[in-house]
N, C-alpha and C positions, 0 to 999 in steps of 0.2 A: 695373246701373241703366240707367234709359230716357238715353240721350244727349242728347234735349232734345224738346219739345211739337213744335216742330216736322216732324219726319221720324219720329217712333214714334205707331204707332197708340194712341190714350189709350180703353181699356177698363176698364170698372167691372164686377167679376165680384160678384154680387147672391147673398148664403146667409144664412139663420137666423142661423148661428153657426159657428166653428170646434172646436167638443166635438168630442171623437173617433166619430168614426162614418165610415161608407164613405169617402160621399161628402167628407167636411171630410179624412181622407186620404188623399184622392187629390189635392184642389188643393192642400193641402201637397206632395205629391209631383211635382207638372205646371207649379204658377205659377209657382215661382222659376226653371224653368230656360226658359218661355217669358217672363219679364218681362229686356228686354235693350234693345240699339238701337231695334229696331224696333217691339220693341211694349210700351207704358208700363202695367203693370197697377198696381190698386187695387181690393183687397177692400173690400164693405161688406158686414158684418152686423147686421141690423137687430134682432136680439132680442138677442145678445148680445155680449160678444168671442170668448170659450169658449178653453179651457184648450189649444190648438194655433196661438191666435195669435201670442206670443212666439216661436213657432219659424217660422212664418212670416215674421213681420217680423224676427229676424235674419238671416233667407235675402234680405230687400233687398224685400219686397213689402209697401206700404202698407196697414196694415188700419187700417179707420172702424170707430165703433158709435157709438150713441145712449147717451147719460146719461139716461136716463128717470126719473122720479121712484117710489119705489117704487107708490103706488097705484096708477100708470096700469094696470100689468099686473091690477090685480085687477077690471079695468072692462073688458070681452072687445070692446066695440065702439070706445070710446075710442082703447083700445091698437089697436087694427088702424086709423083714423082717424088717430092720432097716429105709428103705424110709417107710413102712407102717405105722408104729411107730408114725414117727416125722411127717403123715402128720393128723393121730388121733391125737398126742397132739395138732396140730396148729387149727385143726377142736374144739378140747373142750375147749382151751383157748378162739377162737375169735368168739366161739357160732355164726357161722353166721345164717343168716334165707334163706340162697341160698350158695348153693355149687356147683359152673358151669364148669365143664372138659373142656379139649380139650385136643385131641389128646387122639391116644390110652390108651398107661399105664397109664395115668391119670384118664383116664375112669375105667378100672380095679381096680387101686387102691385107688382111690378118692371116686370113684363111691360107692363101699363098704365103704371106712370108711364112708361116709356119711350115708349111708345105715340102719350100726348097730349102729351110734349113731344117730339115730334119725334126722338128719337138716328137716328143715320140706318142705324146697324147695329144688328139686335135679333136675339138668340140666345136659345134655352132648352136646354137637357141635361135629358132625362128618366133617371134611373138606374134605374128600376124598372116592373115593370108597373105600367096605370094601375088599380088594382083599386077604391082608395077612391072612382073615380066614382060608383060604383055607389050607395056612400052620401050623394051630393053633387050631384042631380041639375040642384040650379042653377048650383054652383061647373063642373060639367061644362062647361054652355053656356058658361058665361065664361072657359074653356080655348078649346074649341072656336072661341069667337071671335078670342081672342088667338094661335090657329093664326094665322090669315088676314092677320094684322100683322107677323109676325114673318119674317123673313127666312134664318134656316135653323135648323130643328129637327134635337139630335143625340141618337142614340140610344145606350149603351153596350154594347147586344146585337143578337142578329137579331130575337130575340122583342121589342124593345122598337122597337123601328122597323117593324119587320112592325104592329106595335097603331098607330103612329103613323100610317103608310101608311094605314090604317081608317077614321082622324079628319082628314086630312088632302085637301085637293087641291092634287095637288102639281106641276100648271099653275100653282100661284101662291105654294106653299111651297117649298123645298129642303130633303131630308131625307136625314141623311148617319150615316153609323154609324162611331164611334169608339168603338175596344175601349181598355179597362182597359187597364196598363201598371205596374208596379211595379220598383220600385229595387232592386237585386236585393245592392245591397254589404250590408247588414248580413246577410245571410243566407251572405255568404262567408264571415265572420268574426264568428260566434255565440261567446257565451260557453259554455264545455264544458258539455255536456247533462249530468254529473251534477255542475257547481255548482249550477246555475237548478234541479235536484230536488233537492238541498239544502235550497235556499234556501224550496223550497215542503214542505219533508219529503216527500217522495216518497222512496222505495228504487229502483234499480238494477233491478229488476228487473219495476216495476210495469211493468205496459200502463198509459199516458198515453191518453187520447184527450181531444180539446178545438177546442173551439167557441168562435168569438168573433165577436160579433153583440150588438147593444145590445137589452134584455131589452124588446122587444115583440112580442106576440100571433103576427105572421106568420114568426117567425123560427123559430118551432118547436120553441122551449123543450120545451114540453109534451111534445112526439112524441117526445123523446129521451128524457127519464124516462119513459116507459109500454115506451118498445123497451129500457131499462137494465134497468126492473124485467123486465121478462119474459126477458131473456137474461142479464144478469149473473152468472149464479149458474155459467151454465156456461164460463167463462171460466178458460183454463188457467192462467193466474196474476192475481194481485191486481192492482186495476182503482182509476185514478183520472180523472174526469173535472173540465177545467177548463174554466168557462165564463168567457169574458172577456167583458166589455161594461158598455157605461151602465142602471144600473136605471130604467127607465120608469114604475115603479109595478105590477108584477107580479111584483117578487123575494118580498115576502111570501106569496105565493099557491104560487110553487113551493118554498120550503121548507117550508110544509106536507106539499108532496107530495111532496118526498123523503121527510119524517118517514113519510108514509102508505103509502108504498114502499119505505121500510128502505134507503133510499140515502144517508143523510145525512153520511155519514162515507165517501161515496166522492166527493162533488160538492165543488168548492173554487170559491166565488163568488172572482172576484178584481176584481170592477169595473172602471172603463178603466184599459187599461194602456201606457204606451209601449213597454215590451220587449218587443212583438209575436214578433219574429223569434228572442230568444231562449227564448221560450215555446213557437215552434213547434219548434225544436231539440231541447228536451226533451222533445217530443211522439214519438205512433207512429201515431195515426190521426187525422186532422182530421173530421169532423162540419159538413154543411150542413144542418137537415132545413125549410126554409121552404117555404110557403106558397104566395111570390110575392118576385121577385128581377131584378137586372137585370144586372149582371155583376159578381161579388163580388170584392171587396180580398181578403178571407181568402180564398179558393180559391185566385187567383192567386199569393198570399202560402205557403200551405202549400204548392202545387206547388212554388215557391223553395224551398223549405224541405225537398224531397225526399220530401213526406208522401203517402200515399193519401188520395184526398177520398172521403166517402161523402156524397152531394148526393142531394136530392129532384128530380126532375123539372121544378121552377119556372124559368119564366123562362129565363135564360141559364146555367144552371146546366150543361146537356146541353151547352152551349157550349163549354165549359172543359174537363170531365172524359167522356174517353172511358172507356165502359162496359167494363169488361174490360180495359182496360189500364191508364189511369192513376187507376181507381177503379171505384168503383159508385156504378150512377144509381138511386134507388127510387122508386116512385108518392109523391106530398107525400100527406100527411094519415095515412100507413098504418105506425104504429107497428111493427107486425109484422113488415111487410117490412125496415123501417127497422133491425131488431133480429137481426134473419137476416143483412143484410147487415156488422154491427157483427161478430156472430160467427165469418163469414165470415174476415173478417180479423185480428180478434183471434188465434185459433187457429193462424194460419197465416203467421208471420215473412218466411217466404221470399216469398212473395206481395204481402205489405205491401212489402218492400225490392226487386222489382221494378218493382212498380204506382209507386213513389215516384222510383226512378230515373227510369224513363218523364216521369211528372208534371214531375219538373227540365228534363227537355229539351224536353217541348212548353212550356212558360211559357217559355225560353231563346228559343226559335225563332221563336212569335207573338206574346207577349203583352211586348214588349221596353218599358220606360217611354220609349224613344226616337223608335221606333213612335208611340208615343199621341201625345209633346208634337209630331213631325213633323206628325201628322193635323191636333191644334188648330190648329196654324202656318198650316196651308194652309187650312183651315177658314176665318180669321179675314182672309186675305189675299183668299179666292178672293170677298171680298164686293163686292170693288172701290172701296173707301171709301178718299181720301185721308186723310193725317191733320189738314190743315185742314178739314175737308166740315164743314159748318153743319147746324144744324139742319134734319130735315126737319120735312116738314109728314104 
């Protein structure tokens, strides 16, 4: 806990929500062990609480939300009107001296109220490429402009800071890259890989391979059923794949297309799950096939975990997994490749259980959770904010 207002920087860390996804575990995994003397953290999420704030705020970190009334949400301008609202009140009650987004609408709407009230530190975290501009050519410009306010933009890859460097003049922004980091004890001490296939009926002998990514469009659901269907069949023993994540409104679409692909009794939806790490345990190949990516929790996670990653080309993906040793990298979008490369490794144990060793000791070496909360640390000090500093202007 913060020692007192006085002497710890008071930061309001601004997200949707705390649902399981990347980004919401990673500042479960970062805020509790930077919120201390020095610096006073409080989450607010302005859509919801979401099902990881309990484990948050028993870690000692204050998490806000809004009590909204059900209809507001069914009124699209309202609710964005009424979230703007309540996230300036919670900005001028808790006066922070750092106001740090993540994720888009955060960014738009954080970003500004920070803006015009004055905080006198203002941060954004991009986690991903910025692809959806494309479809947003006004929401763009109002990024674009809240570059120019903002006082250090962080990036969680090269490729995501390289895009930012694009949009940015950075005579008048700071642009700094902090890599991912994960906590690496529950992966010391996993429950035995065949209780967790037990517990999912799996046999001993199955090839596992699994994916965990919340079920929208760019994560590449699709690509992995059309590369299952086309190589499946040649796979030296019985084959179960798990996908873990939040359904977005696409799971009905792809169990059609298992049905349509005669995969349906090899695919096991398992929706968010905490037991991340003993999922991976029971695993034998991890699966990235996205689209568009910034530096993923699963990856790092299944390198813990001793697993080969088989990743598309997106983003920071090439980052993580070296090709040929601690995995394979394939073109995004190209099912085929994507299903060569599954077979690759399926077939071939000995290969899987090097490429995995490998995997353990580059995530051990760079991508340490110590590493990360050290970067934020400095990140938040090198802004030169006391912790009494008033509002600017």
């Amino acid at each position: 806990m913060a020692s007192s207002e006085s002497t710890a920087l008071r930061i309001l860390i601004l997200v949707g929500s705390l649902d399981i996804g990347g980004t919401e575990r990673h500042l479960c995994q970062v805020l509790p062990f930077l919120h201390g003397n020095t610096l006073d953290i409080t989450v607010a999420c302005f859509h919801h609480r979401g099902l990881l704030a309990p484990e948050m705020e028993a870690l000692g970190v204050k998490v806000l939300s809004p009590e909204f009334p059900a209809w507001v949400k069914t009124a699209r301008m309202l609710n964005i009107l009424i979230t703007f609202c309540w996230i300036a009140a919670i900005i001028a009650k808790q006066r922070p001296n750092i106001v740090h987004t993540f994720l888009p609408t955060a960014y738009l709407l954080g970003g500004l109220c920070a803006t015009i009230l004055g905080v006198p530190g203002r941060v954004m975290s991009r986690r991903s490429l910025n692809l959806y501009q494309r479809r947003h050519p006004i929401l763009t410009r109002v990024e674009f402009w809240l570059h120019k306010k903002m006082d250090l933009l962080i990036g969680n890859s090269a490729a995501v800071v390289d895009e930012l460097r694009q949009e940015v003049d950075t005579r008048w922004t700071r642009i700094e890259l902090i890599l991912n980091g994960i906590d690496t004890e529950a992966f010391e001490k996993p429950l035995p890989r065949q209780n967790v296939r037990t517990a999912l009926n799996i046999s001993e002998d199955a090839l596992v391979i699994i994916l965990v990514a919340n079920i929208i469009p760019y994560k590449g659901h699709s690509d992995l059923m059309k590369a299952l269907a086309y190589v499946g069949h040649q796979f030296s023993s019985p084959w179960k794949l798990l996908c873990v994540g939040r359904d977005d409104g696409l799971l009905s679409d792809l169990l059609e297309k298992a049905k349509r692909f005669d995969l349906q009794n090899n695919i096991s939806w398992l929706g968010p799950r905490h037991d991340i790490a003993n999922l991976l345990c029971a695993a034998d190949i991890g699966v990235l096939p996205s689209h568009e990516e910034g530096l993923s929790n699963f990856v790092l996670e299944s390198m813990a975990a001793g697993l080969p990653m088989i990743v598309t080309d997106a983003g920071g993906n090439g980052e993580l997994v070296v090709h040929g040793k601690t995995g394979l990298v394939v073109p995004k979008k190209a099912p085929n490749k994507l299903g060569e490369a599954i077979l690759q490794l399926a077939n071939n144990k000995n290969q899987r259980v090097q490429m995995g060793n490998a995997a353990r000791r580059r995530q051990a070496d760079e991508f340490s959770l110590e590493r990360c909360i050290q970067n934020y640390r400095k990140a938040y000090m090198s802004l030169g904010i006391a912790p009494c500093a008033s509002q600017r202007s």
